[in-house]
Residue frames as qw, qx, qy, qz and C-alpha x, y, z in Angstrom:
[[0.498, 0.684, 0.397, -0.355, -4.45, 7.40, 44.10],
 [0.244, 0.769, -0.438, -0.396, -1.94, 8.80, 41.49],
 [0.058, -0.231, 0.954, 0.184, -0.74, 5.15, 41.10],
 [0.475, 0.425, 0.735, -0.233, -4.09, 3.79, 40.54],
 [0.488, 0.710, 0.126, -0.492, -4.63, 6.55, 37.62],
 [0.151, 0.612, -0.641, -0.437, -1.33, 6.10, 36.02],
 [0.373, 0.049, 0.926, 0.033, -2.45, 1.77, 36.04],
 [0.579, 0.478, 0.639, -0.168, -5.87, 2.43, 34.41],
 [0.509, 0.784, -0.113, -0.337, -3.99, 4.92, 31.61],
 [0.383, -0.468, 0.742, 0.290, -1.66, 2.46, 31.19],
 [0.442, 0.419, 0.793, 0.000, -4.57, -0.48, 30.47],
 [0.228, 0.793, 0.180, -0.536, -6.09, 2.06, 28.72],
 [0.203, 0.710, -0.575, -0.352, -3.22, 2.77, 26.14],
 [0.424, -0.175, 0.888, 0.039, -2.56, -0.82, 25.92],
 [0.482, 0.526, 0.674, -0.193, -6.24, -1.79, 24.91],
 [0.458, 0.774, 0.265, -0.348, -6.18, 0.88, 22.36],
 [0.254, 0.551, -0.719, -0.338, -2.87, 0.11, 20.32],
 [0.333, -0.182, 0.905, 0.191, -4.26, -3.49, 20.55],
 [0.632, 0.647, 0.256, -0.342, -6.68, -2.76, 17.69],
 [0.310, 0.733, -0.512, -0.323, -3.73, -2.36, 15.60],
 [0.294, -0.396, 0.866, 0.084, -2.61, -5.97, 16.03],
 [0.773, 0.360, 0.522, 0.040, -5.10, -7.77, 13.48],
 [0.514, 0.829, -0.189, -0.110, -3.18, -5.43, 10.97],
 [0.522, -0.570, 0.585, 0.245, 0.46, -6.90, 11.84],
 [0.747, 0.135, 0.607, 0.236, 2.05, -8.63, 8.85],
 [0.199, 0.320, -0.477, -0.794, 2.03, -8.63, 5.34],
 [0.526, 0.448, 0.716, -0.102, -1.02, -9.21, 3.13],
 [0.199, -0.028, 0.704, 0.682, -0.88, -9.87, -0.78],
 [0.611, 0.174, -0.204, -0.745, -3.66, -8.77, -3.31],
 [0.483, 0.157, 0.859, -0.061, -5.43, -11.78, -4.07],
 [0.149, 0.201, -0.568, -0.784, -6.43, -11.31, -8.06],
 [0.245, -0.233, -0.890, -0.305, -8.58, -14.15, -8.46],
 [0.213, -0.437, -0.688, 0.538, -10.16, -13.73, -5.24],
 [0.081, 0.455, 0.350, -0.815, -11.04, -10.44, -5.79],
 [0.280, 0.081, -0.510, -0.809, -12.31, -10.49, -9.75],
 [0.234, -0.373, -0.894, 0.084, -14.75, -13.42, -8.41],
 [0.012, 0.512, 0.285, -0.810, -16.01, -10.49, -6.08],
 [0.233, 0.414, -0.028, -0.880, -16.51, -7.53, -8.46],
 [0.006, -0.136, -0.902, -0.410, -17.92, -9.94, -11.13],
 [0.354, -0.441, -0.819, -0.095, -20.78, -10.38, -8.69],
 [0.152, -0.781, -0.488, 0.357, -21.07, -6.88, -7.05],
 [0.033, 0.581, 0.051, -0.812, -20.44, -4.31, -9.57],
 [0.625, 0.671, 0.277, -0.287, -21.43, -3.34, -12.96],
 [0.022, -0.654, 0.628, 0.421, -18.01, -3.40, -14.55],
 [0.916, 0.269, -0.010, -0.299, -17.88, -5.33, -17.77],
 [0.953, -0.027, 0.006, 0.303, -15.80, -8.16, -19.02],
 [0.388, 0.807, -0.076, 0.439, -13.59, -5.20, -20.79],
 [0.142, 0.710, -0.492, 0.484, -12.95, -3.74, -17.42],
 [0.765, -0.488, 0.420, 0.024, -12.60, -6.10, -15.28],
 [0.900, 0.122, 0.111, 0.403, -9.66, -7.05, -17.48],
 [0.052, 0.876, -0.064, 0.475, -8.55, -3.47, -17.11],
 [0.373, -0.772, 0.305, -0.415, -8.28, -3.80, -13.52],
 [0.988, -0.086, 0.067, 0.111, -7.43, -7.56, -13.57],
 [0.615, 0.610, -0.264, 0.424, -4.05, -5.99, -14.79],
 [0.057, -0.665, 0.412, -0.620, -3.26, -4.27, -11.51],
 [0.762, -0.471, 0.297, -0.329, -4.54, -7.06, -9.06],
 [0.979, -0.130, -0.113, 0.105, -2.64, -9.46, -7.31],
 [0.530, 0.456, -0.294, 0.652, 0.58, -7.23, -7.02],
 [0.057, 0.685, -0.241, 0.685, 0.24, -5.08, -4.22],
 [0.727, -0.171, -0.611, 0.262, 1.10, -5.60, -0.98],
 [0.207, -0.799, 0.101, -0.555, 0.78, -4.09, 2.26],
 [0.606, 0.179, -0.646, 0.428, 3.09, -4.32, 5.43],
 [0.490, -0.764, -0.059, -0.416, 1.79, -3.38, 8.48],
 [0.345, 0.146, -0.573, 0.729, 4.47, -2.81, 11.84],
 [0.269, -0.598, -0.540, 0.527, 3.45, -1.47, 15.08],
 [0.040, 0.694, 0.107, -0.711, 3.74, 2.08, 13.69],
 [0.128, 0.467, -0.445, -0.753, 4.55, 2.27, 10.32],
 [0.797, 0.463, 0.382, -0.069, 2.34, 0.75, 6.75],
 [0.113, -0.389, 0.706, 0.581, 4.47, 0.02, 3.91],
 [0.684, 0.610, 0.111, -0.384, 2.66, -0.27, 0.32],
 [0.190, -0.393, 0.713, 0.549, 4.74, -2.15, -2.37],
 [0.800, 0.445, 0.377, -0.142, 3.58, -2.91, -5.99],
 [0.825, 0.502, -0.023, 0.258, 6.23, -4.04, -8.29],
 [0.527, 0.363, -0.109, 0.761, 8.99, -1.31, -8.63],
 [0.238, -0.568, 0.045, -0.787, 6.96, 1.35, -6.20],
 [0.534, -0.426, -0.729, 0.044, 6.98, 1.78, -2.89],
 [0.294, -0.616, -0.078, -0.726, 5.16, 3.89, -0.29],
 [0.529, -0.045, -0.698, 0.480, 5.81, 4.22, 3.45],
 [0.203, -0.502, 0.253, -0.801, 3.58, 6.29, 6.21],
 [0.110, -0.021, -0.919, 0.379, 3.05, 5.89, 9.49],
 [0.425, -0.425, -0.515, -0.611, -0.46, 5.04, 10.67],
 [0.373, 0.007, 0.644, -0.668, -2.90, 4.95, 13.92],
 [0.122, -0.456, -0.880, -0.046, -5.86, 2.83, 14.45],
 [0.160, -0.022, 0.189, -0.968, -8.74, 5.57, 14.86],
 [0.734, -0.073, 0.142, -0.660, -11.49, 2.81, 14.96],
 [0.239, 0.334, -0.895, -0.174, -12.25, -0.79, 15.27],
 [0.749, -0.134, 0.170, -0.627, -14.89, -3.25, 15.44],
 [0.829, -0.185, 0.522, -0.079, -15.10, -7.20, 15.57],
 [0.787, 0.489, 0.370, 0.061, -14.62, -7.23, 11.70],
 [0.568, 0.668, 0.127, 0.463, -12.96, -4.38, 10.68],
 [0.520, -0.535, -0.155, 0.648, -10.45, -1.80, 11.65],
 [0.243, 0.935, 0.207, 0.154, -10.24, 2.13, 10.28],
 [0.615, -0.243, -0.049, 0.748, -6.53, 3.55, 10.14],
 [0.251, 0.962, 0.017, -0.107, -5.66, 7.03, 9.38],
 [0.641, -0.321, 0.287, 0.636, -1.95, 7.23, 7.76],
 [0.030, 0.631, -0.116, -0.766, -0.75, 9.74, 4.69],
 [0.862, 0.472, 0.185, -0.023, -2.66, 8.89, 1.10],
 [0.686, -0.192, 0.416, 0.565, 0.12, 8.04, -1.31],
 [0.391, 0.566, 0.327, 0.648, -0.96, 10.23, -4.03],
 [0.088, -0.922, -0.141, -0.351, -2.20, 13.56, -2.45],
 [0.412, 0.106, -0.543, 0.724, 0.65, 12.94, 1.18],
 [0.571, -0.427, -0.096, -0.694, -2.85, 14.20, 2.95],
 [0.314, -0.166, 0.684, -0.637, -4.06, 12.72, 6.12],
 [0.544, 0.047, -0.487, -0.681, -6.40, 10.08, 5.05],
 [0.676, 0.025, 0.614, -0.406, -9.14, 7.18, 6.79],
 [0.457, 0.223, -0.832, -0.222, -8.73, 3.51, 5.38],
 [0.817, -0.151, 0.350, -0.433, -11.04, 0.67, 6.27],
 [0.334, 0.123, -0.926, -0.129, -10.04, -2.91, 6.10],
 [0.797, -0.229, 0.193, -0.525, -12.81, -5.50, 6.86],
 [0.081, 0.332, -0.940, -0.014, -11.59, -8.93, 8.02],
 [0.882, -0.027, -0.144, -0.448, -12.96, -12.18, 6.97],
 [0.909, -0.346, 0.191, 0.132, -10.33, -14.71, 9.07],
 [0.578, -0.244, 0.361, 0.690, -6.82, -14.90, 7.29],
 [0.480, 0.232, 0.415, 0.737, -7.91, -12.15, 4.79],
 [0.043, 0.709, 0.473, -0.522, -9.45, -8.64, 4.58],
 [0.446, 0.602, 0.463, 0.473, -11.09, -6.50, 1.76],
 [0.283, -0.407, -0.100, 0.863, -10.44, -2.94, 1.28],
 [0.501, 0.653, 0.565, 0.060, -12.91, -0.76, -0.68],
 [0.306, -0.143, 0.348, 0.875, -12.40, 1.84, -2.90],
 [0.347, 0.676, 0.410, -0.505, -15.54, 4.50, -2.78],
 [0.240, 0.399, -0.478, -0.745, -14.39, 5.64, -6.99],
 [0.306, 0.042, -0.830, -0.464, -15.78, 2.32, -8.21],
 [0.751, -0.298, 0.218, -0.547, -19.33, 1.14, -6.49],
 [0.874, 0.322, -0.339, -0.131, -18.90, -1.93, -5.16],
 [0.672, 0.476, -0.456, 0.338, -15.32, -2.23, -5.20],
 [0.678, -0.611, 0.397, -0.098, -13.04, -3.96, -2.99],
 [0.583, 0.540, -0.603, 0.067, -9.68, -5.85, -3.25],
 [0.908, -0.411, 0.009, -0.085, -8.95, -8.61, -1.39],
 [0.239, 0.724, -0.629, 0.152, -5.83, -9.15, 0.49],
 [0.649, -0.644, -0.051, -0.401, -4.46, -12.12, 2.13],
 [0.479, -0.797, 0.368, -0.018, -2.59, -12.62, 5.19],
 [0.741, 0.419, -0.509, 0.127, 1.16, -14.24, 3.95],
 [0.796, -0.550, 0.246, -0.059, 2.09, -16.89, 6.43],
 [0.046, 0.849, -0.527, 0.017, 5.72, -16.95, 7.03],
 [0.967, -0.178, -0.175, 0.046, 7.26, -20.83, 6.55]]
């Protein structure tokens, strides 16, 4: 009986670190990709979206079994993360925010080889990353 429990908390554990595995990799901002977006779902004008057009298309996120790495340009930002939801589309990590080092819930929704990430300050808003395939 004890061997039967320890099998189904194995499966168990298993099943639930394999949410983490649509994050694996690295995925790139996508600039274009994402001004197309906010064009058409927020209220930001030409002005700023050329504001924010400044910052897209740099950052990058790296995503191991345990750890997320954050790089944009000269800056980078390492914490580890858990999967603390996950549905067909989207997964919900929790890892440390870079600005505050707090405890913080991130959503990434995936649309096949790419996935948006919002950002509740701006209605709307979302940045599109996607997935860099290794040649």
């Amino acid at each position: 009986m004890k061997k039967l429990a320890c099998l189904i908390l194995l499966v168990l554990s298993v099943s639930a670190f394999a949410g983490s595995e649509k994050l694996i990799g690295t995925w790139k901002s996508n600039k274009a990709g994402t001004l197309a977006y906010l064009q058409s779902h927020t209220h930001l004008t030409d002005q700023q979206l050329a504001v924010v057009g400044l910052a897209l298309g740099k950052m990058s996120f790296t995503f191991d079994k345990t750890n997320m790495t954050l790089i944009s340009d000269n800056w980078k930002f390492v914490s580890p993360y858990k999967v603390v939801s996950e549905t067909a589309n989207s997964v919900t990590i929790e890892s440390k925010n870079p600005q505050t080092q707090q405890l913080a819930q991130s959503a990434f929704e995936f649309y096949g080889d790419h996935f948006w990430v919002p950002d509740d300050r701006i209605p709307g808003y979302k940045e599109r990353f996607d997935k860099v395939v290794q040649k």
